[in-house]
N, C-alpha and C positions, 0 to 999 in steps of 0.2 A: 297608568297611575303609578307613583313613584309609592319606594315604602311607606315613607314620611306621610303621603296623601292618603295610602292605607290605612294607617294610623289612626289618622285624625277621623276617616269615615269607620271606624270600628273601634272606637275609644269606649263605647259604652258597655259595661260587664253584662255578662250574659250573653252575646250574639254568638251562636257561632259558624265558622266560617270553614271552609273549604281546608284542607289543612296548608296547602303551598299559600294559599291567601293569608291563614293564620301566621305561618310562619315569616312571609314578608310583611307584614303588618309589624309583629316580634321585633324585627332587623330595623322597623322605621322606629320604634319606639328607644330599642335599645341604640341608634344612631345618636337620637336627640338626646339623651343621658351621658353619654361618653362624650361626645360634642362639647355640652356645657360642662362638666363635671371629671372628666377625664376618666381613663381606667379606675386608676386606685381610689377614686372619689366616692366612683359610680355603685351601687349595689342593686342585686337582682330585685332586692323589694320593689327599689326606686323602679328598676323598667317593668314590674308587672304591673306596678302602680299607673305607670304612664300609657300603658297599653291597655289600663282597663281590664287586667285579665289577675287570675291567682295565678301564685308563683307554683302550684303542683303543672300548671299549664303550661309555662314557661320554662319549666321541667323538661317536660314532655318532648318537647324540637331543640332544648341544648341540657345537656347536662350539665354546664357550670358556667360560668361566667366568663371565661377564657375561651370556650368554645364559642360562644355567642361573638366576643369581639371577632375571632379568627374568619366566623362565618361573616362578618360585617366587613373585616378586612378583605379578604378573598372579591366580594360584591364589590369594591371601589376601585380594587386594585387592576381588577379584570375592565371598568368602566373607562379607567383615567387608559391604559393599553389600546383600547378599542377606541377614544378618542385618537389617539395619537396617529394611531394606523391609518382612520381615516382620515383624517387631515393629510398625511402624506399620498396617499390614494387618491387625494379632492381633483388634485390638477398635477399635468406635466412640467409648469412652468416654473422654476427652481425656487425664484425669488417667491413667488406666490405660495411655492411650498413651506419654505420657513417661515413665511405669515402665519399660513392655517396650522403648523404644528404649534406655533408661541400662541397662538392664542387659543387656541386646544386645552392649553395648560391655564390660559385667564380665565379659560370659561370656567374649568374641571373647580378652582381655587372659587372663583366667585358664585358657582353653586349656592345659594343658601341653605342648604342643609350642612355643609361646612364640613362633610366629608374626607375633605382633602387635610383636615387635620389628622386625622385616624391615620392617614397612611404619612405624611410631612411630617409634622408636631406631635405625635405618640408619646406618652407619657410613660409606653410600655416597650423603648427599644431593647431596655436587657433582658426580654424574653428571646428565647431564640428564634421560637416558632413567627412571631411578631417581624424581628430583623431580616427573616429568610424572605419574608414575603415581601416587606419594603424593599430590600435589596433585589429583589428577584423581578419588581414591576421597573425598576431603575433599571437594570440591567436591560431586557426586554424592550423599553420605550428605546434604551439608547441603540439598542442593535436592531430595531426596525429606523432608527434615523440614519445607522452607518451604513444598512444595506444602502438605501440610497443615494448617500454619498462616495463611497466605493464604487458603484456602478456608473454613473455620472462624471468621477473626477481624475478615476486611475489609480486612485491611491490606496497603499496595500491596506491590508482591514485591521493593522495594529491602528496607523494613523487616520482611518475612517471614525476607528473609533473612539479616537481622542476627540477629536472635533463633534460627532455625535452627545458624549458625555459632555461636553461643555457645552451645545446647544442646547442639552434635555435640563442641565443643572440652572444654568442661567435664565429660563425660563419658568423654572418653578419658582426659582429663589425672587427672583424681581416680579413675580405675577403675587406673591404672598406678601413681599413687603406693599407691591399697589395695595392691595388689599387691607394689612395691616394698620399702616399712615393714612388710611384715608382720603387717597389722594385724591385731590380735584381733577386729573386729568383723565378723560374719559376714557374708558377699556381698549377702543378700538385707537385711540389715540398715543395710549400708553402701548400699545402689542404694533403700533408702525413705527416708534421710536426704538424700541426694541429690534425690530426688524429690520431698519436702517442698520444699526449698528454688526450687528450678528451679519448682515449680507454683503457690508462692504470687505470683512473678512473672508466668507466662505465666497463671492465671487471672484475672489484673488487665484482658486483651483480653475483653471480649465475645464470645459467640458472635454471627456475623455476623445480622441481624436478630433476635436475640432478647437478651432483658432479663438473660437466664440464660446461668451460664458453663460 
């Protein structure tokens, strides 16, 4: 059960609940507030409100409002990583690997809980602690696509990781705007378009010692 689903099955005041339950419950409420409402928008009344609970409660698992996002950032930033990793993981077959990473990133973005704004679209990047972390899952995603690339194509790990950084960017960026525009073209449709493109490039490298890509 996702936070969000927590939420909604413990929205009535007075229950209470296990305290890791309370506190994912907390993260699904305080999600849906910053979601619609952004950081500076957002206030702790609003997420105790949404969670059905008093704010001495809501106290109690964050001391302020910044810790609450950071703890909600940490949770997605560690999700959209662990996508990644496993899509690269899914299969040995290269072309099929940069399918399942691109659309790793449509899935992450098409979420309806809309997660993927908290870490993408933050309203709060001149915080530091906030940039450390977005910068820090960007960096991350793109250094599990370089290993990959570097061990498959030869090439030294400055330019693995050029090309990694511009798979991981291109990805997110065209999976927000599908999303954005509302595009009629359908997700799996929209991430083989994308994967044509991205593949006629990267299988321009060789596999390392062999003739075939």
């Amino acid at each position: 059960m996702s936070a969000i689903e927590q939420t909604e099955a413990a929205r009535p005041r007075g229950t209470r609940l296990p305290r890791r339950a309370r506190r994912n419950q907390l993260l699904g409420a305080a999600q849906e507030v910053f979601v619609a409402q952004g950081y500076h928008a957002a206030a702790m009344d609003d997420i105790a409100e949404r969670a059905g609970v008093s704010k001495p409660v809501l106290y109690q698992h964050f001391p302020g409002k910044l810790e609450l996002y950071l703890a909600l950032l940490d949770q997605h930033c560690e999700a959209l990583l662990h996508s990644v990793r496993t899509a690269l993981a899914s299969t040995t077959d290269n072309k099929q690997r940069v399918a399942a990473t691109m659309d790793a990133y449509f899935a992450y973005v098409e979420d309806p809980g809309g997660a993927f704004r908290l870490v993408f679209e933050s309203d709060l990047t001149n915080e530091p602690a906030v940039r450390e972390r977005v910068d820090k899952v960007s960096l991350e995603c793109a250094e599990a696509i370089c290993a990959v690339i570097a061990e498959d194509t030869g090439l030294s790990q400055d330019e693995s990781m050029l090309l990694a950084v511009g798979l991981g960017g291109v990805s997110q960026v065209v999976a927000r705007y599908w999303l954005s525009s509302e595009s009629q073209v359908p997700r799996d449709t929209a991430v083989q378009l994308l994967t044509s493109l991205a593949w006629k490039g990267i299988a321009g490298f060789p596999l390392h010692g062999s003739d075939t890509h």
